[in-house]
VOTOR-385968 format. One record per residue: y, z, x of N, C-alpha, C in turn; residue in one letter. Coordinates in steps of 0.2 Angstrom, whole numbers. Example, Ala and Ser with C-alpha at 12.3 -4.5 7.8 and 13.67 -1.06 7.14 Angstrom:
// VOTOR-385968
((-28 39 66) (-22 39 62) (-16 39 66) a)
((-11 35 64) (-5 36 68) (0 39 64) s)
//
This chain:
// VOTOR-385968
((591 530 459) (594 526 454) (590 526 448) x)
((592 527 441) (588 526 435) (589 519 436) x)
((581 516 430) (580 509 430) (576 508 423) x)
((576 503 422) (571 505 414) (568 497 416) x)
((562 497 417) (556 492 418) (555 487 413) x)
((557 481 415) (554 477 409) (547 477 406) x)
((545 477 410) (535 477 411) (532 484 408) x)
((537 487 409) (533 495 405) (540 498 399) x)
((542 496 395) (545 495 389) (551 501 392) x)
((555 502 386) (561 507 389) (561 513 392) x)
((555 514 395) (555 520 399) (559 519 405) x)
((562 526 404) (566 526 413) (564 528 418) x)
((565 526 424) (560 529 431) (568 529 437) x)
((566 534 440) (569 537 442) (568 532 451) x)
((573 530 454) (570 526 459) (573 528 467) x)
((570 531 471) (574 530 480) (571 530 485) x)
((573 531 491) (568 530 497) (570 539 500) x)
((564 536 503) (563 545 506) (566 544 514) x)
((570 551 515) (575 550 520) (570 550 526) x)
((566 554 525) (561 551 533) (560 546 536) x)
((564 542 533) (564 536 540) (569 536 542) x)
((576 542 543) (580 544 548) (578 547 551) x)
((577 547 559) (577 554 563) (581 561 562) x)
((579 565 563) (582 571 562) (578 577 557) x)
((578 582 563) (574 588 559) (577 595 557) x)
((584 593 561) (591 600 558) (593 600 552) x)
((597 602 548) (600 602 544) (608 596 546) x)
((611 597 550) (618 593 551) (615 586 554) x)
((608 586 557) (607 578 557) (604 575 551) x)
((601 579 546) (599 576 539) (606 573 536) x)
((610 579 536) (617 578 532) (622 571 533) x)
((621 571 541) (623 566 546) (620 559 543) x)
((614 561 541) (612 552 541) (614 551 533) x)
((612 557 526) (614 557 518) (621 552 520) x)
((628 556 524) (633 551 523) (635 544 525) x)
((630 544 529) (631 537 533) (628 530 530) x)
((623 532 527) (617 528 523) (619 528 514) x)
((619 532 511) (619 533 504) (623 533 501) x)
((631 532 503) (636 529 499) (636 521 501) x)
((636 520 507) (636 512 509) (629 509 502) x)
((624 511 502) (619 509 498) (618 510 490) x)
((621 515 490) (624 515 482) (630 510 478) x)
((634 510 485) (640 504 483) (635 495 482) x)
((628 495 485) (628 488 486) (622 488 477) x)
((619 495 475) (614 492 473) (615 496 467) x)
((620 502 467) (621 505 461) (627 508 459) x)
((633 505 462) (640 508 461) (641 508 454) x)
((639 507 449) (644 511 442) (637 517 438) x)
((634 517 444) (627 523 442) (625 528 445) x)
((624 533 443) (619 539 448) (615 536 453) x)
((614 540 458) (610 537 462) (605 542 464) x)
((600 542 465) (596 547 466) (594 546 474) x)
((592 553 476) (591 551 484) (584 558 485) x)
((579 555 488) (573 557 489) (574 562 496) x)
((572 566 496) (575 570 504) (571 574 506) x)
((570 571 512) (566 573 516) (568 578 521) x)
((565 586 520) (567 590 527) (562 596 530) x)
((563 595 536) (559 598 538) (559 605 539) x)
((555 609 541) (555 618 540) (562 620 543) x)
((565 618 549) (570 619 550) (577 618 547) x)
((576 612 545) (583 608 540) (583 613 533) x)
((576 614 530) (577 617 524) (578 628 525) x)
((576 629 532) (579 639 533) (586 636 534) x)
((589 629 538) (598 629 541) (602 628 531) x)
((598 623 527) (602 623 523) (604 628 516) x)
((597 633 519) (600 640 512) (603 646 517) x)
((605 644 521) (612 648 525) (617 647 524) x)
((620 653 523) (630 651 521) (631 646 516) x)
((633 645 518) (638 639 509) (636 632 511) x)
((628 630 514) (627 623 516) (626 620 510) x)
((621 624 506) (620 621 500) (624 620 494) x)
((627 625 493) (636 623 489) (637 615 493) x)
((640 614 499) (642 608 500) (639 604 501) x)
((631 601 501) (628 597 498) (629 596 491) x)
((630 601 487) (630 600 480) (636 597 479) x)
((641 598 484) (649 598 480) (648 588 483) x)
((647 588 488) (645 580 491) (642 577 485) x)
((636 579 483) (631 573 478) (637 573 472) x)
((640 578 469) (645 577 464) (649 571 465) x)
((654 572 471) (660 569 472) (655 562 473) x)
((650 559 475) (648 552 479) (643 550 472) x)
((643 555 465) (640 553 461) (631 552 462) x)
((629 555 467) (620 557 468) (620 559 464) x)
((611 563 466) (607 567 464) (600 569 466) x)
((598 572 467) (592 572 470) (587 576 466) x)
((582 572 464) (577 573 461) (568 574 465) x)
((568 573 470) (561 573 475) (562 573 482) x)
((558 579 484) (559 582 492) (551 579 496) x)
((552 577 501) (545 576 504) (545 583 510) x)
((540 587 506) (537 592 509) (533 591 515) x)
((527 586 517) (523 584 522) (522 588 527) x)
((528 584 530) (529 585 540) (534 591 537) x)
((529 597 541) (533 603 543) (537 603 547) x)
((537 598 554) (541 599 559) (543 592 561) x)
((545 590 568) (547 585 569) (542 579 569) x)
((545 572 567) (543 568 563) (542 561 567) x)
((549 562 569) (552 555 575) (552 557 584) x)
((551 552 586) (553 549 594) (550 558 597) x)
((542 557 595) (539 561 599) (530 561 596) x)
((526 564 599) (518 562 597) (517 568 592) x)
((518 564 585) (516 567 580) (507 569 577) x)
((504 562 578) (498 561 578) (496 565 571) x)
((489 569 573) (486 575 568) (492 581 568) x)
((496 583 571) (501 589 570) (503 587 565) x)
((504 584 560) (508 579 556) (504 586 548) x)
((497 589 551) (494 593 546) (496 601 547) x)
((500 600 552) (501 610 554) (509 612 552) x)
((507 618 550) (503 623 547) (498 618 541) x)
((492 619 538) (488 619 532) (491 621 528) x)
((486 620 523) (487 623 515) (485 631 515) x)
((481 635 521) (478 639 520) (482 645 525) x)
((488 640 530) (491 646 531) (497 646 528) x)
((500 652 533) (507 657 526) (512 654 530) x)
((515 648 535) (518 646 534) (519 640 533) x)
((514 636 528) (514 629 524) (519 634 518) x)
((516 641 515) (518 643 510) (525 644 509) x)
((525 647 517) (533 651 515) (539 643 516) x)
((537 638 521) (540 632 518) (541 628 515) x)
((537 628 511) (536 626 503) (540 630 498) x)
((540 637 498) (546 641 493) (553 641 496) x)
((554 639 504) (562 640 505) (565 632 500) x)
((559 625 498) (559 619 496) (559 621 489) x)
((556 626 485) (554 626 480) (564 628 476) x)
((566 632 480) (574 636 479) (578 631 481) x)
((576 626 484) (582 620 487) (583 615 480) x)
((577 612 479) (578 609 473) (580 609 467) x)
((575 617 467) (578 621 461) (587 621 460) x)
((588 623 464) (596 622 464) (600 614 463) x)
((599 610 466) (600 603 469) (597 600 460) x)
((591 601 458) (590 597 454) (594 597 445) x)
((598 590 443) (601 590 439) (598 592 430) x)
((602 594 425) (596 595 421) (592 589 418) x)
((588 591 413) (583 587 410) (579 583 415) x)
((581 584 420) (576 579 425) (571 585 429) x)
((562 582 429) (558 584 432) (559 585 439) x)
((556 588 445) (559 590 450) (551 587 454) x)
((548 584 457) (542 584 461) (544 587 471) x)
((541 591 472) (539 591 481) (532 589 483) x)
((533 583 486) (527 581 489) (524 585 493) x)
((518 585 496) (514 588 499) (507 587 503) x)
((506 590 510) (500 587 513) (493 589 508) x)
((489 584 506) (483 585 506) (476 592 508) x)
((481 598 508) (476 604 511) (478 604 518) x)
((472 597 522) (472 601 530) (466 594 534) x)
((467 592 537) (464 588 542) (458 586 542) x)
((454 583 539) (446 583 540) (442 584 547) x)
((444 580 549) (439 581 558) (441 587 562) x)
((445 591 558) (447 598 561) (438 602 561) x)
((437 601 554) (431 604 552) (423 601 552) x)
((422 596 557) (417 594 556) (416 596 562) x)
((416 600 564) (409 603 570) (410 610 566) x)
((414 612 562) (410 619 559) (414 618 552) x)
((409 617 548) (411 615 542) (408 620 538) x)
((406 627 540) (407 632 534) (411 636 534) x)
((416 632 538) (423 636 536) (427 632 532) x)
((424 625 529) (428 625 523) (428 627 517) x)
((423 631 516) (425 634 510) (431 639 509) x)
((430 644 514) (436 648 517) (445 644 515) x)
((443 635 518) (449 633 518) (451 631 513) x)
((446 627 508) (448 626 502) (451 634 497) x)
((446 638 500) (450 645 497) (455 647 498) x)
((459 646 503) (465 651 503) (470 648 504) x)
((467 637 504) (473 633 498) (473 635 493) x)
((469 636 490) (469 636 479) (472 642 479) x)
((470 647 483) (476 653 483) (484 652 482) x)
((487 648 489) (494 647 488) (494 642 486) x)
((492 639 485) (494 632 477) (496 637 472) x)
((489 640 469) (491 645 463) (499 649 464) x)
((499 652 469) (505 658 470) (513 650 471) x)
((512 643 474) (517 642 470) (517 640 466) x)
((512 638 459) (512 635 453) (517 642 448) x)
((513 649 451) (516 654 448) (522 654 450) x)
((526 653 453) (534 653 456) (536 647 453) x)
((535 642 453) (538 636 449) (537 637 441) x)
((534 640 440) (533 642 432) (539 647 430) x)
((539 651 436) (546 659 435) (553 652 435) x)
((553 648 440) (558 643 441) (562 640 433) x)
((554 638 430) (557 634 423) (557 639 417) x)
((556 644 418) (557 651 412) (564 651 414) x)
((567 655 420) (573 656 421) (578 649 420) x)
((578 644 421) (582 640 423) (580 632 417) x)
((575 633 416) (571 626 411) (571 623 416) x)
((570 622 421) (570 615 425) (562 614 428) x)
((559 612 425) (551 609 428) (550 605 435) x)
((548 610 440) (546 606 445) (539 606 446) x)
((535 603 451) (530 601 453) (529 600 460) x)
((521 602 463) (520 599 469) (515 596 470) x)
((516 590 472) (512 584 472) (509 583 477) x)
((501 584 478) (497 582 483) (496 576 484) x)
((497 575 494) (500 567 493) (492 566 498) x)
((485 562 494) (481 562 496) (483 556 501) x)
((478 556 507) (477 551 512) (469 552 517) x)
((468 544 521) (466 545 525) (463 549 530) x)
((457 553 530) (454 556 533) (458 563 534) x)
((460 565 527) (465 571 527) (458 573 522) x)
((460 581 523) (453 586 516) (452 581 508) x)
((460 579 508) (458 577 500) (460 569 501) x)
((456 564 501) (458 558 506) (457 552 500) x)
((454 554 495) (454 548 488) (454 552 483) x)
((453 548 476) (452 551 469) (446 555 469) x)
((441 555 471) (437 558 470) (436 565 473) x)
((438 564 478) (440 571 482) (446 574 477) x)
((450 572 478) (456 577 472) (453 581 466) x)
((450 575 462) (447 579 457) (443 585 458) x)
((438 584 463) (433 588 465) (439 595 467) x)
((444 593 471) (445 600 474) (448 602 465) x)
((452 601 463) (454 603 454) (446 604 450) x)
((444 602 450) (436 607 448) (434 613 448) x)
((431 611 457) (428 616 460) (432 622 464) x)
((439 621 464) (441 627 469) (449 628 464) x)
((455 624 462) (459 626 461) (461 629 453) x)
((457 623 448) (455 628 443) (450 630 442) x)
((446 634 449) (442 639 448) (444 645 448) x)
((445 644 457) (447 652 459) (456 652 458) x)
((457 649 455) (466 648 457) (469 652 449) x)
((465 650 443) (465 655 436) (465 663 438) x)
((458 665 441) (456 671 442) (463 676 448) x)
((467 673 452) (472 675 455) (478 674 454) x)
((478 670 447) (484 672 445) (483 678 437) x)
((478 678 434) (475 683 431) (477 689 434) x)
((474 690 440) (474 696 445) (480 700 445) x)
((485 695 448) (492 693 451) (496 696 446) x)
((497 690 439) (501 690 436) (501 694 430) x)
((496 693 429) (492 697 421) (492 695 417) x)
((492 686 418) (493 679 414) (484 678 411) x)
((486 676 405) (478 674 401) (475 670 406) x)
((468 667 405) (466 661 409) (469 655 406) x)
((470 655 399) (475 647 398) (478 647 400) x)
((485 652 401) (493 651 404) (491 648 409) x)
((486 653 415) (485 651 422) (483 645 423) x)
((478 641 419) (475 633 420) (480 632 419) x)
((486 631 413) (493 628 412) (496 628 415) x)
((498 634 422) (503 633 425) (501 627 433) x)
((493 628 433) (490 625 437) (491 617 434) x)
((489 616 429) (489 608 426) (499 607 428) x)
((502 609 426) (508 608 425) (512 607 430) x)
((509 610 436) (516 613 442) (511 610 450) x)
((504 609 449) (503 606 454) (498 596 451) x)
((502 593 455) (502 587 455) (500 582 458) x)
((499 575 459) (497 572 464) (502 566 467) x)
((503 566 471) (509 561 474) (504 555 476) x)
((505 550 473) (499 544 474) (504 539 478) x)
((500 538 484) (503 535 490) (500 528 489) x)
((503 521 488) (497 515 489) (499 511 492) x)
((500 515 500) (496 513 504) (490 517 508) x)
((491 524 507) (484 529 508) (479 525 504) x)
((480 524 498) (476 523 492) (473 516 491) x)
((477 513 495) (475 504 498) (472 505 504) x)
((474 509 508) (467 510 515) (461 513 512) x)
((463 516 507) (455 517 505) (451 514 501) x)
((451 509 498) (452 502 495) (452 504 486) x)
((454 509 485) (454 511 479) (456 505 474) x)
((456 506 468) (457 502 462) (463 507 458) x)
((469 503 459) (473 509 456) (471 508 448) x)
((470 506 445) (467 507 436) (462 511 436) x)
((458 511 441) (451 516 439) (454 523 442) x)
((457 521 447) (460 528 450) (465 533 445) x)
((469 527 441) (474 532 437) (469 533 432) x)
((465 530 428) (461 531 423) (459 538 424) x)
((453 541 430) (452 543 433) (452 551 432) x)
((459 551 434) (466 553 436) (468 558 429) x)
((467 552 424) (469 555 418) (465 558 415) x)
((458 558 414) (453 557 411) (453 565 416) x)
((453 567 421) (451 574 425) (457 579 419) x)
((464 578 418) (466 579 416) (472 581 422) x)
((472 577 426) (479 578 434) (481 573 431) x)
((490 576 435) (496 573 432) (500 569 439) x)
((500 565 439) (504 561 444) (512 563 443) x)
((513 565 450) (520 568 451) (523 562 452) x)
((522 560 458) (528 552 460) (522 548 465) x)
((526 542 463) (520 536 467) (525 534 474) x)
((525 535 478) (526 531 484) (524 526 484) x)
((529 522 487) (529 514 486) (529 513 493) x)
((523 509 497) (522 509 506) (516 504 504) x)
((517 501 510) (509 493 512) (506 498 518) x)
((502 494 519) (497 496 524) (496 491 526) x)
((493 489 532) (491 482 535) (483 480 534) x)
((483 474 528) (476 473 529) (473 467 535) x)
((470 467 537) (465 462 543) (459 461 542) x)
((461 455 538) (452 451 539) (448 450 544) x)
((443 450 544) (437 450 552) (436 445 552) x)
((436 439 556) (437 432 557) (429 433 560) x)
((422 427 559) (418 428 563) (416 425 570) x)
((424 421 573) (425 419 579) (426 423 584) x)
((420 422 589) (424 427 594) (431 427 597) x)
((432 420 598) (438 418 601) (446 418 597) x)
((444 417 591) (449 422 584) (450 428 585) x)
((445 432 586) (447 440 586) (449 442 592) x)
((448 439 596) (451 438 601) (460 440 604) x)
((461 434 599) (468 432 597) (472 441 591) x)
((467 439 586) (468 445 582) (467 453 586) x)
((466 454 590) (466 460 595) (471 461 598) x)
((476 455 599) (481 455 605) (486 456 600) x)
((485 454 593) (492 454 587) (491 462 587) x)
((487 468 586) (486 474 584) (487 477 590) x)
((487 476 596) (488 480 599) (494 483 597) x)
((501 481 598) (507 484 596) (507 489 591) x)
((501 489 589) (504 491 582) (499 500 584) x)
((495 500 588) (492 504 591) (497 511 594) x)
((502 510 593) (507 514 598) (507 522 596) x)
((510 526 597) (507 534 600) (509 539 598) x)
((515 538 592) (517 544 589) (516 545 582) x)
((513 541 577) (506 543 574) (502 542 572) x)
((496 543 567) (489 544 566) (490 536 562) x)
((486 530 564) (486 525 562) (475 523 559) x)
((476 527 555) (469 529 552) (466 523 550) x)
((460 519 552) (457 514 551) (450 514 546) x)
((452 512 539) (445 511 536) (441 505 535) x)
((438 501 539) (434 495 540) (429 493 532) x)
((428 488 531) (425 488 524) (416 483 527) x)
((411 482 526) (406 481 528) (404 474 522) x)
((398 469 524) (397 465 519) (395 469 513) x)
((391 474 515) (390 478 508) (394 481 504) x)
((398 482 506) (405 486 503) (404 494 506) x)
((401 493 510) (401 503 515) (408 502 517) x)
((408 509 519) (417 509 521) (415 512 528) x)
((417 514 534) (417 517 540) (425 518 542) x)
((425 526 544) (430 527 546) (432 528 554) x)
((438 524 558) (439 524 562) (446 532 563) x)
((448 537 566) (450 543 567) (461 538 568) x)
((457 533 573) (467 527 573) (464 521 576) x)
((468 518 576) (467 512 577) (467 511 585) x)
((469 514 590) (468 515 596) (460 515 598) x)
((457 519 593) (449 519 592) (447 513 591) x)
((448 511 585) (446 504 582) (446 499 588) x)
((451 496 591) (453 492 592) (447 490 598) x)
((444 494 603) (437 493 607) (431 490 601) x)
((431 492 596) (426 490 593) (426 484 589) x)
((431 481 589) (433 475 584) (429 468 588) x)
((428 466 594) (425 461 596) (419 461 593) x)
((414 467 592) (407 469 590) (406 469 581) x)
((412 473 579) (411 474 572) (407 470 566) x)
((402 472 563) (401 467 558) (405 467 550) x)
((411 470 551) (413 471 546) (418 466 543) x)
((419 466 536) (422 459 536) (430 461 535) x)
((433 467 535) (441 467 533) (441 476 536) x)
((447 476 540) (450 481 541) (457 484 537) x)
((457 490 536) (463 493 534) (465 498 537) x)
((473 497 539) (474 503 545) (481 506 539) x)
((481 513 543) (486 515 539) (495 514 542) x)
((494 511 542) (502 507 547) (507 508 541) x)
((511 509 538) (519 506 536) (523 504 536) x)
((519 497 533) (526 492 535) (528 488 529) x)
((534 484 530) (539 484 525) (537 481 518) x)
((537 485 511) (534 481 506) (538 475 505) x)
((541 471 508) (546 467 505) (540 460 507) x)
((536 460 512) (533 455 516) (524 457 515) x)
((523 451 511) (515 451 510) (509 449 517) x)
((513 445 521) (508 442 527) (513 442 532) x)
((508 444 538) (510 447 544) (505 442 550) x)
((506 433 548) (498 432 555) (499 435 561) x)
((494 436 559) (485 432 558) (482 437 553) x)
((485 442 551) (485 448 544) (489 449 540) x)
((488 452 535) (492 454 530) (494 460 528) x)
((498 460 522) (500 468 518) (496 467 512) x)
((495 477 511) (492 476 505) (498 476 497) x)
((501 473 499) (508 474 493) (503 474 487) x)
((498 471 488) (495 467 479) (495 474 476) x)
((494 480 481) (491 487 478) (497 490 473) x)
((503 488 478) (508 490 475) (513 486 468) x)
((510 480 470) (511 474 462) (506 478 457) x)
((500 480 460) (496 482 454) (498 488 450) x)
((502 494 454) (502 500 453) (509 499 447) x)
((514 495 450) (519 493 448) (518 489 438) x)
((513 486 437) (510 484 432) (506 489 428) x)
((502 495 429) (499 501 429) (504 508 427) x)
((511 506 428) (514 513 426) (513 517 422) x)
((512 512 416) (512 516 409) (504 522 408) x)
((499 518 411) (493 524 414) (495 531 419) x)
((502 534 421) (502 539 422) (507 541 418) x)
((507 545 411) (513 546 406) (517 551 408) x)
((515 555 413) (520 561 415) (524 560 419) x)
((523 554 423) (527 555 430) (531 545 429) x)
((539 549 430) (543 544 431) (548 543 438) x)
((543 547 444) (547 545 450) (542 540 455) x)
((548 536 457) (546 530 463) (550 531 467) x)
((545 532 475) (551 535 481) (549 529 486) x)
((552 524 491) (550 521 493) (549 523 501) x)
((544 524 502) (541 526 512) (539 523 515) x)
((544 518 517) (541 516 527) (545 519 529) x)
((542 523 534) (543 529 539) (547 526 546) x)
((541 520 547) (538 518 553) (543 511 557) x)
((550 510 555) (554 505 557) (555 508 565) x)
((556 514 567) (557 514 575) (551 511 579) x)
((544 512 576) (537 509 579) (534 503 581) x)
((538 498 575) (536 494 573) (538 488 577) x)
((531 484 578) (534 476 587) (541 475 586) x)
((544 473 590) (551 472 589) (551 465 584) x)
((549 461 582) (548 453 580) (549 457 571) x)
((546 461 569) (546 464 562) (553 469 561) x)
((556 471 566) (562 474 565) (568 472 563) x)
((572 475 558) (580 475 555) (583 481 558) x)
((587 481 554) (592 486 556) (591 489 550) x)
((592 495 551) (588 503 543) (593 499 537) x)
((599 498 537) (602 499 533) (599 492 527) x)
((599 485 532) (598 480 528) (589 481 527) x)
((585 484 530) (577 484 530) (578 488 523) x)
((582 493 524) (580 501 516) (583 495 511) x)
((589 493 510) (591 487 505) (586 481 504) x)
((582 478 507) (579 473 505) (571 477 501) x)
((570 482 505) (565 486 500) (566 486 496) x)
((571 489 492) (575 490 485) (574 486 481) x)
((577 479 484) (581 473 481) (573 471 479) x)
((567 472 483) (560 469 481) (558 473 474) x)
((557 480 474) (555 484 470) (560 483 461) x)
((564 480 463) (568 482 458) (567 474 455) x)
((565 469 458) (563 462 455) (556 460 453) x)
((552 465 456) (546 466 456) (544 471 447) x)
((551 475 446) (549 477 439) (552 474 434) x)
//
């Protein structure tokens, strides 16, 4: 749904939630759930408007949807129901729900050819689906898995290579996209947690040292494009999807980080709007006690619930999930934990813990520091996982999300 912010003067922003929090990795169970959620929800929060819808699909949903006349009838759907779909969540290759997604959540990488070729069947899906004058963003995994590489980590260069490779090859395809068609899309690296590119600083770095390095030279090669076009189509077509709740487990400062951000001269694609669970470290034994038994539940087994601990100094140490973590918290001298959990921005405290909403109050105040980017996609995933005590029913949990973000600007 368009929106225009009070707090950031008449610009319009573009707002929905990412279908991934339905089950389904087909094409007829994605479509399944578009009808059953997205007109009921359009009628309560945007019936005389466009509605935008954020869509999530996976390598199989999106080879079933450019088969036969599927995507004709999505398109004929979003018409009649008054949609529109402006952003895809690229991520998860495969299945997502009600099975052990964990680290597979990074396979295929950025360095092999089928992250690529699932990314171009998304790049034609949009391409078609997206309406005019509006920018197209597909998010995307952060390259590749860090702890993959740390018993042999002179294979990262390799790996950062032969991402900036297919980065470049699809900056060049989305560049062929907006010559033929004028529609600008973009793919937004969606940094996180103990992933290759897991903060600001890392991101920059790989845009430095690897994708406007060797990523000019291989479209030069490739395409026989000058080295400006080729930095231009690299500035222009790959993006960053700023996630704050990755970005609040890493205890980042959204102002410095968009400053940052901007100042490298990266364009913020879309900001995911998700908390994360922060936990202060009580120094009672017999508190943490109590606080061990509330995190247990939340330790559960289908995926990677990444723990960054903060120290009196301000050191950061990473836990691999909170399954790990959670033996070491009677001992820890550390004063606040952040785990990568998803849970609902609508609710700031959770005792005997909290959410990091403030991250998203702040990002939300911050908008105007990223000038290119006018999409907000709202991502809790994580309602089938979540203690029963914390759960609604999707319809009224995606609704009350809304109904915060929309009061919040």
């Amino acid at each position: 749904m368009l929106i225009h912010p009070t707090k950031n003067g008449d610009r319009p922003y573009h707002l929905t939630y990412c279908s991934n929090i339905h089950p389904g990795e087909d094409w007829e169970n994605v479509f399944d759930n578009l009808k059953t959620y997205i007109p009921k929800l359009k009628n309560e929060l945007a019936p005389d408007a466009p509605f935008g819808i954020g869509l999530r699909l996976a390598s199989t949903a999106s080879e079933e949807l450019l088969q036969e006349d599927n995507l004709d009838q999505l398109k004929y759907w979003l018409t009649s129901e008054d949609c529109y779909v402006f952003t895809l969540n690229g991520f998860p290759y495969g299945g997502f729900h009600r099975q052990v997604v964990k680290d597979q959540v990074y396979r295929p990488d950025w360095s092999e050819g089928d992250r690529l070729t699932y990314t171009q069947s998304l790049v034609k899906i949009l391409a078609k689906l997206l309406p005019e004058a509006i920018d197209g963003g597909i998010s995307t995994m952060p390259l590749s898995y860090k702890p993959w590489w740390q018993s042999n980590p002179d294979q990262l260069p390799t790996i950062f290579e032969g991402s900036s490779f297919q980065l470049a090859e699809m900056a060049a395809q989305m560049a062929q996209v907006e010559e033929e068609t004028g529609k600008l899309l973009h793919l937004d690296l969606e940094p996180e947690p103990d992933a290759l590119l897991e903060n600001t600083d890392e991101v920059i770095a790989f845009f430095q040292n690897w994708l406007l390095s060797v990523g000019p030279r291989y479209l030069q090669q490739k395409y026989g494009v000058t080295s400006t076009i080729a930095e231009t189509w690299l500035r222009r077509h790959i993006r960053v999807c700023y996630d704050t709740c990755h970005f609040a487990v890493e205890y980042e400062d959204p102002a410095i980080a968009l400053a940052k951000f901007q100042k490298a001269g990266i364009a913020i694609g879309k900001f995911q709007i998700s908390s994360a669970i922060r936990i202060p470290i009580p120094p009672d034994q017999a508190q943490r006690k109590v606080l061990r038994q509330h995190l247990k539940p939340f330790a559960e087994s289908t995926y990677l619930h990444q723990v960054i601990e903060k120290g009196s100094s301000g050191t950061l140490h990473h836990y691999p999930d909170l399954q790990d973590a959670l033996p070491k918290l009677m001992n820890t001298s550390a004063t606040e934990w952040r785990t990568h959990f998803h849970v609902p921005i609508f609710i700031d405290r959770y005792p005997p813990f909290a959410s990091t909403q403030d991250h998203i109050i702040d990002i939300l105040q911050q908008l105007s520091q990223a000038p290119q980017c006018n999409h907000l996609e709202i991502e809790t995933y994580t309602w089938e996982v979540l203690p029963p005590e914390m759960k609604l029913d999707i319809f009224t949990s995606i609704k009350r999300e809304y109904e915060w973000i929309l009061a919040s600007l």
